[in-house]
C-alpha positions as CSV (number, residue, x, y, z in Angstrom):
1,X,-133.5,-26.2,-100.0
2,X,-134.8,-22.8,-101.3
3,X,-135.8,-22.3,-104.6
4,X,-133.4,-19.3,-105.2
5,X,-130.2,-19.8,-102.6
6,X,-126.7,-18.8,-104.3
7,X,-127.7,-14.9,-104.2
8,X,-129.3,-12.3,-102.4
9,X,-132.6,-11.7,-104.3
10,X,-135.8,-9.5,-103.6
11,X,-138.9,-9.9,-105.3
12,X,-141.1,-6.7,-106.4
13,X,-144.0,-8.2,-106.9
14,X,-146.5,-11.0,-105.3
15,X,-150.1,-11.5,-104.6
16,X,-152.7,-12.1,-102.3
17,X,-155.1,-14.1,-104.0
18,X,-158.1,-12.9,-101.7
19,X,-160.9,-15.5,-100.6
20,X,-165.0,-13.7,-101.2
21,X,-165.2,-11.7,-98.0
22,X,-161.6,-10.9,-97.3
23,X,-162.4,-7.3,-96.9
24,X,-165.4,-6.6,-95.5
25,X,-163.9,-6.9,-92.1
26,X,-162.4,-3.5,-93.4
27,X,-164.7,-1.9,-94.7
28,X,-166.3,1.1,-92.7
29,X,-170.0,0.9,-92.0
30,X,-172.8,1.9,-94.4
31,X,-169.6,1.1,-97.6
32,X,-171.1,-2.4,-98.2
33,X,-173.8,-1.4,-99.5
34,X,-172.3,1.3,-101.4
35,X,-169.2,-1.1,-103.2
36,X,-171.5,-3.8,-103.4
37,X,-170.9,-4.3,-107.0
38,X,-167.2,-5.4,-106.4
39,X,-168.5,-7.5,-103.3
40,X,-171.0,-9.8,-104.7
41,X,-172.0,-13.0,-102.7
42,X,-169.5,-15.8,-103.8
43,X,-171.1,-19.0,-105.9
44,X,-171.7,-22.0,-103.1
45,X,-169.2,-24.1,-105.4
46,X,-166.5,-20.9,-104.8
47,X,-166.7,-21.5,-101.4
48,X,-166.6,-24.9,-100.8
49,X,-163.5,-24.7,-102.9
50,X,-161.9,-22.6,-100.9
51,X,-162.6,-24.8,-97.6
52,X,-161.4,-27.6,-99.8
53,X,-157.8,-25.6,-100.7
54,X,-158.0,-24.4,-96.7
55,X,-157.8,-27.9,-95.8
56,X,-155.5,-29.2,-98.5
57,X,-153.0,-26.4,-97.3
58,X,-153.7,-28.2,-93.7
59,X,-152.9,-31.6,-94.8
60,X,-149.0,-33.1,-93.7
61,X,-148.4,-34.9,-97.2
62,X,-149.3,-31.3,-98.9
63,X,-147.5,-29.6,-96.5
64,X,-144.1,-32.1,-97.5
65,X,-144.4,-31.4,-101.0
66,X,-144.0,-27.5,-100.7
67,X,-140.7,-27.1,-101.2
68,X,-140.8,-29.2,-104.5
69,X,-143.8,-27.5,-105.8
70,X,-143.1,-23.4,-104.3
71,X,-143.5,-22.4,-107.8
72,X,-145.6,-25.3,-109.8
73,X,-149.2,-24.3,-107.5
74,X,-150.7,-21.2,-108.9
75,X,-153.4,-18.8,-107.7
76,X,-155.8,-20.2,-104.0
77,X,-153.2,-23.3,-104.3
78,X,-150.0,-21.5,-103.3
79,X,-148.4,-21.7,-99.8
80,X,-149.5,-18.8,-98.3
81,X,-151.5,-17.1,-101.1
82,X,-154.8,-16.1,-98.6
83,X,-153.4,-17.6,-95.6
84,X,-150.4,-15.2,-93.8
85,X,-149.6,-17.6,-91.3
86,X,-148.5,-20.0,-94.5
87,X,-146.7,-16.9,-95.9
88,X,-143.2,-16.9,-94.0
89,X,-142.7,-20.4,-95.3
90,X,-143.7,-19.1,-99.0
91,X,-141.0,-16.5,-98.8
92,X,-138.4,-19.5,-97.1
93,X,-138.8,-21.9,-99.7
94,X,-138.9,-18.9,-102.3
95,X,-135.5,-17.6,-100.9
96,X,-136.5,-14.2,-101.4
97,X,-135.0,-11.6,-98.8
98,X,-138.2,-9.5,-99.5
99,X,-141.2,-9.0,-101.0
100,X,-143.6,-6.3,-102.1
101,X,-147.4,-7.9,-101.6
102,X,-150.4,-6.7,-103.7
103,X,-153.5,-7.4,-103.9
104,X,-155.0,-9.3,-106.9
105,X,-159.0,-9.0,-106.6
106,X,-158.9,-5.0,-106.2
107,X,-156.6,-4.5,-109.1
108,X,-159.4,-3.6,-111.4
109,X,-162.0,-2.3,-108.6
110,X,-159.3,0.1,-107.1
111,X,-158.9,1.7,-110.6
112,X,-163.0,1.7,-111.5
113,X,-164.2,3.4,-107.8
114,X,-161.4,6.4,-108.3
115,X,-162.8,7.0,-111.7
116,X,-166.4,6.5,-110.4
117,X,-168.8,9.4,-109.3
118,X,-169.1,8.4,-105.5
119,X,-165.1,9.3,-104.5
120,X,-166.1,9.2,-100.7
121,X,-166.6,5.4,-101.5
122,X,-163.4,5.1,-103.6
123,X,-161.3,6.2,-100.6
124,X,-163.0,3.6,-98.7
125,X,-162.4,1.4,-100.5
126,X,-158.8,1.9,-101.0
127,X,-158.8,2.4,-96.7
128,X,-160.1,-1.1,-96.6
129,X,-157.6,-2.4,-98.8
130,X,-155.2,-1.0,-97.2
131,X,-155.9,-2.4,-93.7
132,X,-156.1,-5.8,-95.1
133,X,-153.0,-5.7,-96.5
134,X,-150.9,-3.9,-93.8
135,X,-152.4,-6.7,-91.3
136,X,-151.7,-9.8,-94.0
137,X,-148.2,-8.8,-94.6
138,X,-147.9,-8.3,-90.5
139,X,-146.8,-11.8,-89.6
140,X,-143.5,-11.7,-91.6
141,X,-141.1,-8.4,-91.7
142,X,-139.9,-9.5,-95.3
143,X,-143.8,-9.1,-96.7
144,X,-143.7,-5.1,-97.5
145,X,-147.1,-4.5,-97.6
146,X,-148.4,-2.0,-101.0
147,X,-151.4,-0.1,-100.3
148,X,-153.2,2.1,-102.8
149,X,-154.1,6.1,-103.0
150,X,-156.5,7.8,-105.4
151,X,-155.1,10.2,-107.0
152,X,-158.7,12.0,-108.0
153,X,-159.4,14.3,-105.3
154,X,-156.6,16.8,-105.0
155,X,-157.2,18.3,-101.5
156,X,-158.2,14.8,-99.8
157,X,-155.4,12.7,-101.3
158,X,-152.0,14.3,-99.8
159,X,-153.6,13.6,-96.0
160,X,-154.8,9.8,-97.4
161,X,-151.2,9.0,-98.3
162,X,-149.6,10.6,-95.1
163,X,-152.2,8.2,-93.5
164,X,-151.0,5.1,-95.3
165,X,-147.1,6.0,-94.4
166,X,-148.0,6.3,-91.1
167,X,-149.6,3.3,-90.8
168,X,-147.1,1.2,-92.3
169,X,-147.4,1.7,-96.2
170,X,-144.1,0.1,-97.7
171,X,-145.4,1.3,-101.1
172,X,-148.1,3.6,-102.5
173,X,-149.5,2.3,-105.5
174,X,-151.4,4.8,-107.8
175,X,-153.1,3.9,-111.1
176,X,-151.3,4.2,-114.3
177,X,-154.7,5.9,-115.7
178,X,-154.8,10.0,-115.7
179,X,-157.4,11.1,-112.9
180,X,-160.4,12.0,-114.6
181,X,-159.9,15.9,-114.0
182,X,-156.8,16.3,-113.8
183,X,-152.9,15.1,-114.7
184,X,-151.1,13.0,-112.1
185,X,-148.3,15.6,-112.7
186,X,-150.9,18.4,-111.5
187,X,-149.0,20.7,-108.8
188,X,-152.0,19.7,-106.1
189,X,-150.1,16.5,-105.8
190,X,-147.0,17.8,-104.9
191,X,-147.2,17.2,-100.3
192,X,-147.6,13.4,-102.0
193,X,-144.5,13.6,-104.2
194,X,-142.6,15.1,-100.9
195,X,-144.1,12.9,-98.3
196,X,-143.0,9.7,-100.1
197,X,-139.6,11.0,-101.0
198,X,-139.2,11.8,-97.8
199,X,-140.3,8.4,-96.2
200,X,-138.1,6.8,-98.6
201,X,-141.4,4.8,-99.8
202,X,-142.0,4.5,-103.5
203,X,-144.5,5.4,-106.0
204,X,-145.7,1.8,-107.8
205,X,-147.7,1.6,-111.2
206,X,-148.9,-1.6,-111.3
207,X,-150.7,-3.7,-114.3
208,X,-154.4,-3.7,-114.1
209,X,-154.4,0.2,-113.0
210,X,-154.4,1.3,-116.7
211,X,-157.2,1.0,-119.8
212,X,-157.3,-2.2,-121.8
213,X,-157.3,-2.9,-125.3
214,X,-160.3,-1.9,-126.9
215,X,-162.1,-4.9,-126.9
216,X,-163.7,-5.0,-130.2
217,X,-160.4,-6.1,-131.5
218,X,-161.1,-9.4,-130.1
219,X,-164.4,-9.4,-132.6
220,X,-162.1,-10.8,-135.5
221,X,-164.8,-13.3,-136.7
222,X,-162.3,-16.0,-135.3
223,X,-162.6,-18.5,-132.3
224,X,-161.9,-16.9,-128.6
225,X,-158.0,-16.6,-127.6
226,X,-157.3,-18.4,-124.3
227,X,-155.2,-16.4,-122.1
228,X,-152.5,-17.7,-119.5
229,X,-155.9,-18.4,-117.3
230,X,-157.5,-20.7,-120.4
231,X,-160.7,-18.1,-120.4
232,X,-159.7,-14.6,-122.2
233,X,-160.6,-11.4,-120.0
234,X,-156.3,-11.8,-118.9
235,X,-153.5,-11.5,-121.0
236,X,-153.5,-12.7,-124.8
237,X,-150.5,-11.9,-127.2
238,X,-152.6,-8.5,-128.5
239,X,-154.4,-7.3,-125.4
240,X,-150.7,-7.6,-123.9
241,X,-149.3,-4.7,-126.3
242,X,-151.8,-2.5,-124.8
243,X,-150.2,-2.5,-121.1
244,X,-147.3,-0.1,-121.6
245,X,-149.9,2.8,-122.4
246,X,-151.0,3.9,-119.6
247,X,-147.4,3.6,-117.6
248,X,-145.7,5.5,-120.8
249,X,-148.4,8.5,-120.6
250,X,-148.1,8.6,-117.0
251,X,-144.0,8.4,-116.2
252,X,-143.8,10.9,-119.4
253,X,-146.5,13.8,-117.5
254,X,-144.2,12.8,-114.1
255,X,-140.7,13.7,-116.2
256,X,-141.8,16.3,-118.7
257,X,-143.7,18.6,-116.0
258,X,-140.3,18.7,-113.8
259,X,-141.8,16.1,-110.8
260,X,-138.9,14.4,-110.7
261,X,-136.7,16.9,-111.0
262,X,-138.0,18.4,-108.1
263,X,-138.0,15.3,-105.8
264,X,-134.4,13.4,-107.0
265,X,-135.1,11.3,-104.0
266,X,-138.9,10.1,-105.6
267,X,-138.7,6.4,-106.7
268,X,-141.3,4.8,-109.1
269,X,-141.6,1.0,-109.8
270,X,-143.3,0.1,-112.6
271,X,-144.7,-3.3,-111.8
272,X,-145.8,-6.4,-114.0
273,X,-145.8,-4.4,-117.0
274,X,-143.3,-5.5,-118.8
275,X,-139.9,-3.5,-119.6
276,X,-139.4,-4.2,-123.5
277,X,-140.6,-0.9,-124.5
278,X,-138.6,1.1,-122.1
279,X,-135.8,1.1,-124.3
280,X,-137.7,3.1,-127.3
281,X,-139.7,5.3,-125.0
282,X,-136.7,6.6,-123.2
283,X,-135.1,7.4,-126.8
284,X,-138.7,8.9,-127.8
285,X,-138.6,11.0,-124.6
286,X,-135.1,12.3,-125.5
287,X,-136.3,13.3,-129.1
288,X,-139.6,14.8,-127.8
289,X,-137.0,17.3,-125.5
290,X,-134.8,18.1,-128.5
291,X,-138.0,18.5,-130.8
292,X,-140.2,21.2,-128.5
293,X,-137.0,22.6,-126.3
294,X,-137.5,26.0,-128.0
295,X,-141.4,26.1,-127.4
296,X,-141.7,24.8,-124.0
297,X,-140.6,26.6,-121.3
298,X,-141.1,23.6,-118.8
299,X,-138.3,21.3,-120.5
300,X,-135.8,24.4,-119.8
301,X,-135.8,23.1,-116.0
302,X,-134.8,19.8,-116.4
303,X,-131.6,19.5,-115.6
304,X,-131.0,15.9,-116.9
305,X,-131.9,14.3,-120.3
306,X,-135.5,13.0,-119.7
307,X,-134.0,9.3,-119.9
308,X,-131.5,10.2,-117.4
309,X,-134.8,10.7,-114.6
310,X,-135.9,7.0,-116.1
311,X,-132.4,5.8,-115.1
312,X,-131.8,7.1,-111.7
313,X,-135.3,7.5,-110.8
314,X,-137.5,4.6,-112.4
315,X,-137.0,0.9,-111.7
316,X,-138.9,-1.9,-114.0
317,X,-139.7,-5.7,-114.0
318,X,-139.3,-7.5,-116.7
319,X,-141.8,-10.7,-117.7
320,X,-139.7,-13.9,-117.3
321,X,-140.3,-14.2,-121.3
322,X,-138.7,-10.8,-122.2
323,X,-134.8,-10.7,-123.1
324,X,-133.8,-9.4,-119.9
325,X,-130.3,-8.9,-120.9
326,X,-131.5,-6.7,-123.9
327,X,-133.3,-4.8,-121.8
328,X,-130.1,-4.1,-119.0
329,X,-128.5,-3.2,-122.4
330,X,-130.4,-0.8,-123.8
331,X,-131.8,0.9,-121.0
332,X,-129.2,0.6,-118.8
333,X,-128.3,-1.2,-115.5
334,X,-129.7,0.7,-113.4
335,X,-133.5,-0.2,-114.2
336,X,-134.5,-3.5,-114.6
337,X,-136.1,-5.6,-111.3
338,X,-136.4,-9.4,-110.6
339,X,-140.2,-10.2,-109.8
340,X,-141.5,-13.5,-109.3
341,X,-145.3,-13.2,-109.7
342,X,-146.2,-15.4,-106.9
343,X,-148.6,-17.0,-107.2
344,X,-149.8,-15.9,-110.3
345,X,-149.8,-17.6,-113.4
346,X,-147.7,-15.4,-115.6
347,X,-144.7,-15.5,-113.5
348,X,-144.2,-19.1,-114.5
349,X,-142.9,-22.1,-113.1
350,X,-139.1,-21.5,-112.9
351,X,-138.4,-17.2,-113.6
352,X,-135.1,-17.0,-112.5
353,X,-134.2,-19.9,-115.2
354,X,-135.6,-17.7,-117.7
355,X,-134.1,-14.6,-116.8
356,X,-130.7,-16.4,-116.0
357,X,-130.7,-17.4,-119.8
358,X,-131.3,-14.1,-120.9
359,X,-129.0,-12.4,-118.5
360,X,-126.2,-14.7,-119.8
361,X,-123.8,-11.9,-121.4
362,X,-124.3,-9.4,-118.6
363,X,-121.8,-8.8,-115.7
364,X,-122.3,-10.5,-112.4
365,X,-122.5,-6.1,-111.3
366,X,-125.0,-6.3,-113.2
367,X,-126.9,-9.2,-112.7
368,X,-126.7,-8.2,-108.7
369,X,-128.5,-5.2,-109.8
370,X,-131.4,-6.9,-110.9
371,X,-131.6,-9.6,-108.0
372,X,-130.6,-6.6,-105.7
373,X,-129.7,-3.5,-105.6
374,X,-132.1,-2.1,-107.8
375,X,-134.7,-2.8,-106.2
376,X,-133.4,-2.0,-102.7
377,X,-132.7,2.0,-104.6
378,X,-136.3,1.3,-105.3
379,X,-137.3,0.4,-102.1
380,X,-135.2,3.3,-99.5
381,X,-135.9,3.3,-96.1
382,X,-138.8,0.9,-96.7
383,X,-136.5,-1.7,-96.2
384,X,-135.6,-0.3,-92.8
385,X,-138.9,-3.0,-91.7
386,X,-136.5,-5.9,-93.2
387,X,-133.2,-5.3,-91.3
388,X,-131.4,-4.5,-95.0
389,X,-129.4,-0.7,-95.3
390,X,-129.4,0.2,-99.2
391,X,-126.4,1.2,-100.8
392,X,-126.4,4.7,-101.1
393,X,-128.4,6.2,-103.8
394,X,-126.6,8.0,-106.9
């Protein structure tokens, strides 16, 4: 019996948890040397743990308690978290129709190279990661594989993300952090804009692609604060009030300089990022348009309110501890996303339990459209790879 099985359901965001060495089989000659810093040799205990969870994931009595434990075994210990021959019977015992797939060791490294000096190597590495995860997510139609683009080089990124759509990109992922010469909303970027609206593939920030808290805060002359992880370099209750920063700078450039009014057909996901403060920075955005109307020529070519783009245009997940019926509330039904998280730590050990308690005053219309059909607006044509046609978009 599936873990979700009374509803229709995709999930917007998963992992790969990535052995040491998953991508080097990627990586074009002569980059190893040059990326070696996010490639260093694995500690012999790290690898014989990883031939110890290979063969525990071989192992018949394991394999029997899967469907009891789908969501209780986090990180190399999930069915199908390195392996994607285990992953079909991940997304089985999941019940999940779909499932975007990113990578969790190139989060940070993917974010670091772009704002780096050597570029050449950035886009290597994001061409490696890329590979990896078109061929991981290749046993399974449902997997809809997310690869990455830089956004820093202006004249070699639109033919980098045509690349990736041809290839079989379900989802370009860009960081939430500003390139370091230029906006994101900077009119070089537009052929990328327009070739993903056109593919029907979206645009995904996800966490780990902006700037963290400061980290002197955490010198407070108090004890370390263990994070969902038990060490502290993840999430702690203050380092977590820094994620929406990035994604709110971001989104605001993509509205305010008219991207999406000029591609109503561009979707963005906003990924593992929370959606609490989407509310007040949709009611900030309005204000900010009122506030600087007469002064800004730019704002006179928007021909919605600038929470109107969020609504028809932007899609969220909420964390399984955020009032998710709050959120469908105040920002409307058209945002918010289930995401499961698997198999990371902070998407818990029963989500839709969470978020079924939180989405307890809502309409079923609207509960479908965050198991659903928000996510398949998100999604477009993507979906095409799935068997699933989208309702039409508004």
């Amino acid at each position: 019996m599936p873990y979700i099985e009374d509803r229709i359901v995709h999930d917007a965001d998963s992992h790969i948890f990535e052995p040491p060495g998953f991508y080097e089989p990627w990586l074009a000659p002569g980059m190893k040397e040059r990326l070696a810093r996010f490639f260093p040799d694995p500690h012999p205990k790290m690898v014989k743990y990883i031939e110890d969870v290979t063969n525990r994931q071989r192992d018949p009595e394991v394999a029997a308690r899967d469907e009891a434990e789908i969501t209780l075994r986090k990180s190399y210990e999930g069915r199908g978290a390195f392996l994607k021959e285990d992953r079909p019977r991940a997304l089985d015992l999941l019940g999940v129709a779909s499932q975007l797939v990113f990578t969790t060791t190139l989060l940070g490294p993917l974010i670091i190279a772009e704002h780096g000096e050597d570029l050449e190597a950035a886009y290597a590495l994001a061409k490696a990661h890329n590979d990896a995860m078109l061929d991981f997510c290749s046993v399974d139609r449902r997997m809809l594989p997310v690869c990455y683009v830089p956004l820093a080089d202006l004249e070699r990124t639109p033919a980098f993300a045509a690349d990736a759509l041809a290839d079989g990109a379900s989802a370009l992922m860009i960081s939430s952090l500003c390139p370091e010469n230029h906006s994101p909303s900077h009119v070089g970027l537009e052929p990328l804009w327009a070739a993903a609206a056109e593919a029907g593939v979206p645009i995904v920030l996800h966490v780990g692609g902006g700037k963290p808290m400061n980290p002197t805060y955490k010198q407070n002359g108090l004890p370390p604060v263990p994070d969902f992880t038990g060490g502290d370099g993840n999430f702690t209750s203050l380092s977590f009030m820094a994620v929406p920063d990035a994604p709110i700078h971001t989104l605001s450039a993509l509205i305010f300089d008219n991207v999406l009014e000029r591609h109503p057909d561009l979707r963005i996901g906003v990924i593992e990022q929370g959606a609490s403060w989407v509310p007040a920075w949709m009611r900030s955005m309005d204000a900010a348009a009122v506030a600087f109307y007469k002064n800004e020529e730019r704002l006179h070519s928007l021909s919605l309110k600038p929470s109107e783009y969020v609504q028809r245009q932007i899609r969220v997940t909420p964390y399984p501890h955020e009032d998710a019926g709050w959120i469908v509330e105040q920002a409307g039904p058209s945002v918010a996303l289930f995401s499961s998280d698997y198999p990371h730590t902070e998407g818990g050990r029963n989500p839709v339990k969470r978020f079924e308690e939180s989405l307890a005053g809502r309409s079923d219309a609207e509960k479908d459209a965050f198991y659903r059909t928000n996510f398949e607006d998100l999604m477009g044509r993507a979906l095409d790879r799935v068997g699933i046609t989208p309702a039409a978009r508004s």
